[in-house]
N, C-alpha and C positions, 0 to 999 in steps of 0.2 A: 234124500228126497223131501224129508220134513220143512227142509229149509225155502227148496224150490215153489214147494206150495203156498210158504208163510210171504215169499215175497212175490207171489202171482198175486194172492189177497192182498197185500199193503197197495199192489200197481192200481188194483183195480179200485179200491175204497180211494183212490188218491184222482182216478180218471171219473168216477162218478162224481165224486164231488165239486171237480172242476164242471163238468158240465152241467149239473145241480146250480152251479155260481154263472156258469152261461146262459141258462133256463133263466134262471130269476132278472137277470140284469135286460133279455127279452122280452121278459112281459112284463115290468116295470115298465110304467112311463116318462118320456125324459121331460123335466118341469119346462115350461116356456119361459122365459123371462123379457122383459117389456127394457125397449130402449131406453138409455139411463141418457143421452146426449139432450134431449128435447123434453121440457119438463112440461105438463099437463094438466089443464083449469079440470073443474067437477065435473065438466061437458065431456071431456074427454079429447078436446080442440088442443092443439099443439101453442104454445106460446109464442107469438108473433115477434117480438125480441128475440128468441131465444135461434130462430130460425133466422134474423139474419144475421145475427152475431156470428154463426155458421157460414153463411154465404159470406161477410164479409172477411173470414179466415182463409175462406177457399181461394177469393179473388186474391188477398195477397201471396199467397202459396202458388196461384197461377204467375203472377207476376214473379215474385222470385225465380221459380222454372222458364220465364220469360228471358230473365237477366241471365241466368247459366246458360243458355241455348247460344244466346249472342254469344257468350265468352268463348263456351268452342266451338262456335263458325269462327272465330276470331282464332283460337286455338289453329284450329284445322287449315285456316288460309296459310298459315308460319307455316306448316307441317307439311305442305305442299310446294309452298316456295323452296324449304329445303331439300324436301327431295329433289325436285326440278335442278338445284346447287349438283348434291350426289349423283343425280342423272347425268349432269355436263362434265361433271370430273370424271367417272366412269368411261365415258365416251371419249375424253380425250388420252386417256390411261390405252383404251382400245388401239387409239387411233396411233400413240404412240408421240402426241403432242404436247405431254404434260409439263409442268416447268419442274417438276423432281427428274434427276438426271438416274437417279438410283430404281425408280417404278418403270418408267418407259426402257 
């Protein structure tokens, strides 16, 4: 039973201490830290460069997303047409009209 005892105490020295480390990391405060993108005069005013170097990143990035959007409508219009192909050969597989003598 000595033993059962020794390791109720290790469980429990091992559960308060986790919670001692939960405790603490609660009532510690988490630091702020200040946006590194936009660099800032002694005013505290954001850099007018700096901000549109940003918008003019975004607008190409819009654009780009612009160009891949056409590509798969363009994409998607094939993807359609071929089905539309696989729909009519289906249909005529059904129908019993196909020009394979081996399917119909």
């Amino acid at each position: 039973m000595h033993t059962d005892r020794t390791t109720k105490t290790l469980l429990f020295a091992i559960a308060l201490g986790l919670w001692v480390d939960v405790a603490g990391n609660w009532m510690t405060p988490t630091p702020a830290h200040a946006a590194t993108t936009a660099t800032t005069t002694t005013t505290g005013e954001c850099d007018l460069s700096s901000i549109e170097s940003s918008i003019s990143s975004l607008e190409s990035d819009v654009s780009s997303m612009e160009s891949s959007l056409s590509s798969l409508e363009s994409d998607m219009s094939s993807v359609k047409s071929d089905l539309s192909s696989v729909e009519s050969g289906v249909g005529r597989i059904q129908r019993g009209t196909c020009s394979n003598d081996k399917i119909c």
